[in-house]
N, C-alpha and C positions, 0 to 999 in steps of 0.2 A: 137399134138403140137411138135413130135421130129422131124418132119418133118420142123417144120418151127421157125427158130431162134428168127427172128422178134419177133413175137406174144410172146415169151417168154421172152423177155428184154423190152416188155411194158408191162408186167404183172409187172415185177421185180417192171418196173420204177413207174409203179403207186403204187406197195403195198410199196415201199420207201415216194412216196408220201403222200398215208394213213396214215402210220405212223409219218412223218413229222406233218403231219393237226393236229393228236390228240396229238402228244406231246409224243410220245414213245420212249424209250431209245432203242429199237431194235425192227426191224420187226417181229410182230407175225402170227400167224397162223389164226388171223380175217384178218387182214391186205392182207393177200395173198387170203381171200377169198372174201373180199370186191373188191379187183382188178379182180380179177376173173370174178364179178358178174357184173362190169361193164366196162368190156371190150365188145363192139360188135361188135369185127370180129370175137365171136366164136356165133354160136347159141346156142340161148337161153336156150335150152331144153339140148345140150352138159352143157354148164357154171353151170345150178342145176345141174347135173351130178357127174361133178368136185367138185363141191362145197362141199358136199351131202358126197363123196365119201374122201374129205380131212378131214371134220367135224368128218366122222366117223371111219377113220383111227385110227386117232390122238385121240380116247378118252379115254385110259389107264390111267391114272397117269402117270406110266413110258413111255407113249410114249410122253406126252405133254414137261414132265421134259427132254428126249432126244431134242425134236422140240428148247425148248427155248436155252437149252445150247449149242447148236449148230446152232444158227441163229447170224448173223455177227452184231455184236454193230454198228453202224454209228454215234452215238453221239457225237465220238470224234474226226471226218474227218474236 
């Protein structure tokens, strides 16, 4: 994906979307994996990967609590 700009600001646009649909005051970290998951310009078998790989990043405590406090509000645009 650093390769390609594109594919990374439809990811953005849909997990902005996601979150829009359910009603979330700021994108989280489903949101980006739900965009992820249905995006198909990346292969299938890549997007578990991602997916898989962000889910399990992110499963500390202190890493979810850095993810949220640092994911940009949009609610008030």
């Amino acid at each position: 994906m650093q390769y390609n700009p594109h594919l990374v600001l439809s990811i953005l646009e849909k997990s902005f979307a996601f979150a829009s649909f359910h009603e979330h005051e700021k994108v989280d970290l489903e949101d980006i994996c739900d965009a992820i998951s249905s995006c198909n310009c990346i292969y299938e078998s890549r997007r578990e990967r991602m997916v898989s790989k962000l889910r399990g990043k992110f499963t500390e405590p202190q890493d979810r609590s850095y993810v949220k406090s640092n994911i940009i509000s949009f609610s008030q645009r």
